[in-house]
C-alpha positions as CSV (number, residue, x, y, z in Angstrom):
1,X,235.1,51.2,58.1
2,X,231.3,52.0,58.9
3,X,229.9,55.3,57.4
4,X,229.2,57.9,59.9
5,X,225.6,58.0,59.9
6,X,224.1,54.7,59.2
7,X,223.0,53.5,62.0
8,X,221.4,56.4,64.0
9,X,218.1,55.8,64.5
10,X,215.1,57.3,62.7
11,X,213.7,60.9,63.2
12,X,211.9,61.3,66.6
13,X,208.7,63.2,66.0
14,X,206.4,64.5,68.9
15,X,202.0,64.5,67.7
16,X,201.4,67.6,68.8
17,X,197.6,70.5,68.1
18,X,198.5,71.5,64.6
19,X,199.4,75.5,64.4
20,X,196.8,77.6,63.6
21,X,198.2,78.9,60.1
22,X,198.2,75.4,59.3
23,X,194.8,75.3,59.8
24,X,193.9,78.2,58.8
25,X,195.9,77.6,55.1
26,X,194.2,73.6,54.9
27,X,190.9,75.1,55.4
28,X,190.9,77.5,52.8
29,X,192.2,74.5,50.5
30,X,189.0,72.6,51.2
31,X,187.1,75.9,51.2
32,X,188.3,75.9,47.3
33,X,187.8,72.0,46.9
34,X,184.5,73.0,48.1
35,X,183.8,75.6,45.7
36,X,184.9,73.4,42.5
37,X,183.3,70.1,43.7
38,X,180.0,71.1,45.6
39,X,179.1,74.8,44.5
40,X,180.1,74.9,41.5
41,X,177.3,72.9,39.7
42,X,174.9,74.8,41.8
43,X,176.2,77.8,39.4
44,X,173.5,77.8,36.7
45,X,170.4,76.5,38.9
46,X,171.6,80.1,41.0
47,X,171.9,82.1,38.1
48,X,168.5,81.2,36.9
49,X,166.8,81.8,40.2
50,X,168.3,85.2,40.7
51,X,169.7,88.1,38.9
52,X,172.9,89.3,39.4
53,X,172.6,92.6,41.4
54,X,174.7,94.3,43.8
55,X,174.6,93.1,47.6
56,X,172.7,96.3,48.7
57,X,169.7,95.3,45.9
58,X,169.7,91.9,46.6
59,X,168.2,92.3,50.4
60,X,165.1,94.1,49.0
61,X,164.8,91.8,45.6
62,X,164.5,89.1,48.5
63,X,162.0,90.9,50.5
64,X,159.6,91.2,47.6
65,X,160.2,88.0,45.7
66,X,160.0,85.5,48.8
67,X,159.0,82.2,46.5
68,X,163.1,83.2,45.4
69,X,163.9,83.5,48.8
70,X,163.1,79.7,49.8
71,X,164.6,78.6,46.6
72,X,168.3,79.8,47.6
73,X,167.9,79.2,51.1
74,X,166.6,75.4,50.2
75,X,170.1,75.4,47.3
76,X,172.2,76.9,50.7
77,X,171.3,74.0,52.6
78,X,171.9,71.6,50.2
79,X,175.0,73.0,49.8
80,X,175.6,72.8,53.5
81,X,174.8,69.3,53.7
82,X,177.1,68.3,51.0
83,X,179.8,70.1,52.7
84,X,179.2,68.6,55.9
85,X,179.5,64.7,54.2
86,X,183.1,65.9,52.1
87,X,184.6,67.1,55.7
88,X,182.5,64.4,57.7
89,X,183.2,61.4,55.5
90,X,186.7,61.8,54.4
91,X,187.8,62.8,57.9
92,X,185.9,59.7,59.4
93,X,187.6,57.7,56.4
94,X,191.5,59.5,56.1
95,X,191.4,61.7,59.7
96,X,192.2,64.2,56.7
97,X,190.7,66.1,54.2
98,X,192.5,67.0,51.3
99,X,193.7,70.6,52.6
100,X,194.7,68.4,55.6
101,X,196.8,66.2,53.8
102,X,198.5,68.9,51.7
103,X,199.5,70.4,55.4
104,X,200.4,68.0,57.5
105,X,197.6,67.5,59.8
106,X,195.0,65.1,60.9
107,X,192.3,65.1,63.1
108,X,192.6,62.8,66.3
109,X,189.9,61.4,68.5
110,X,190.8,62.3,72.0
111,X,188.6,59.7,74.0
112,X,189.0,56.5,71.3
113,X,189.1,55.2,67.9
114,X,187.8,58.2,66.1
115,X,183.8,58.3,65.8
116,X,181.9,58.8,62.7
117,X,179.3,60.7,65.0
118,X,182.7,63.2,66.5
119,X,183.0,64.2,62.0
120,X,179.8,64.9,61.7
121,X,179.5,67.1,65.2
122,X,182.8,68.6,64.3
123,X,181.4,70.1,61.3
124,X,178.2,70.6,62.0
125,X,179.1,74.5,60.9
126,X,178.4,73.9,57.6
127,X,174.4,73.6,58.4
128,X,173.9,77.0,56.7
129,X,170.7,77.1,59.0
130,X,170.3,78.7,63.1
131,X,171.5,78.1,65.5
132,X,174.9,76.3,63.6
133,X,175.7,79.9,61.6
134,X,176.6,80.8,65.4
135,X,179.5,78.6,65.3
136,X,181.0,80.6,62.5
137,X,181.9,83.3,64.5
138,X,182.1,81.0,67.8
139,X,184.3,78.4,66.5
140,X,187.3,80.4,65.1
141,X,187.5,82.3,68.5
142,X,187.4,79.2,70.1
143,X,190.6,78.3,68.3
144,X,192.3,81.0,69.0
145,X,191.8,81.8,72.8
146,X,192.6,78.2,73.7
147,X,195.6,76.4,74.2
148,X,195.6,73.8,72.1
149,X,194.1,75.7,69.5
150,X,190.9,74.0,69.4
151,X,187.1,75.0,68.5
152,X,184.3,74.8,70.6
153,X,182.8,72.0,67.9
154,X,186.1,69.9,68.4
155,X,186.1,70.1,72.4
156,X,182.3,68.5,72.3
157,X,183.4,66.3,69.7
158,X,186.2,65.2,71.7
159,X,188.6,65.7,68.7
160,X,191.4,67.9,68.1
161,X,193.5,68.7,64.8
162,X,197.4,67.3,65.4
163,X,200.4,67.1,63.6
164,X,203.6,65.6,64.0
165,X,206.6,67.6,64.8
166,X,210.3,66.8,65.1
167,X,211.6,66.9,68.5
């Protein structure tokens, strides 16, 4: 007698845009990764540059100590960069980054084979420099007005953030 069961055939599953709490949850994952990996060591050379002082104090310190001024925006950018290559690199390598893989998700070239060029311009929000700090507030809106849930930096990329869903 066969068991009931045994030869059904394998879960269907349906790639499909990636929800936006999933996105939302595997950033902030690589928001922390970030913050242990890349900023972290940038601790002490931060500390040393500045005080620590309350927000409202720290706009006029700036004004009248520019020489500090270049020195954290020159640490913010390298900080920036560094973020760009972990997202650029280990997407270009995995289609994931590690928040990715805890949730699901990968990112998906919608033209070919997935670019190295379409990681980079996907992220290109972490350049901590103008015009790309536009793209903080752009991008996320983006997301959420469209369809597909996508950013403005994905649709010029020609990428998109998918998962696979049983159907």
């Amino acid at each position: 007698m066969k068991k009931r069961g045994l030869d059904l055939p394998g879960e269907r599953t349906a790639i499909m845009p990636a929800s936006l709490w999933k996105r939302a949850v595997a950033f902030i994952i690589d928001l922390l990764v970030i913050d242990l990996v890349i900023a972290f060591p940038f601790r002490n050379i931060l500390d040393k540059i500045m005080p620590i002082i309350s927000i409202k104090d720290a706009y006029s310190y700036l004004q009248s100590h520019p020489d500090i001024s270049i020195k954290m925006n020159i640490v913010a950018i390298i900080i920036g960069l560094l973020a760009l290559l972990y997202f650029a690199v280990i997407e270009y390598k995995t289609q994931q980054t590690i928040g990715k893989m805890f949730m699901n998700i990968y990112v998906k070239s919608t033209a070919k084979k997935l670019a190295f060029w379409q990681c980079l311009a996907r992220n290109m929000l972490f350049i901590m420099v103008f015009p790309f700090i536009l793209l903080w507030i752009i991008d996320p809106l983006f997301a959420v007005f469209t369809r597909e849930h996508r950013r403005l930096s994905e649709i010029l990329s020609k990428t998109m953030v998918v998962g696979e869903y049983p159907i």
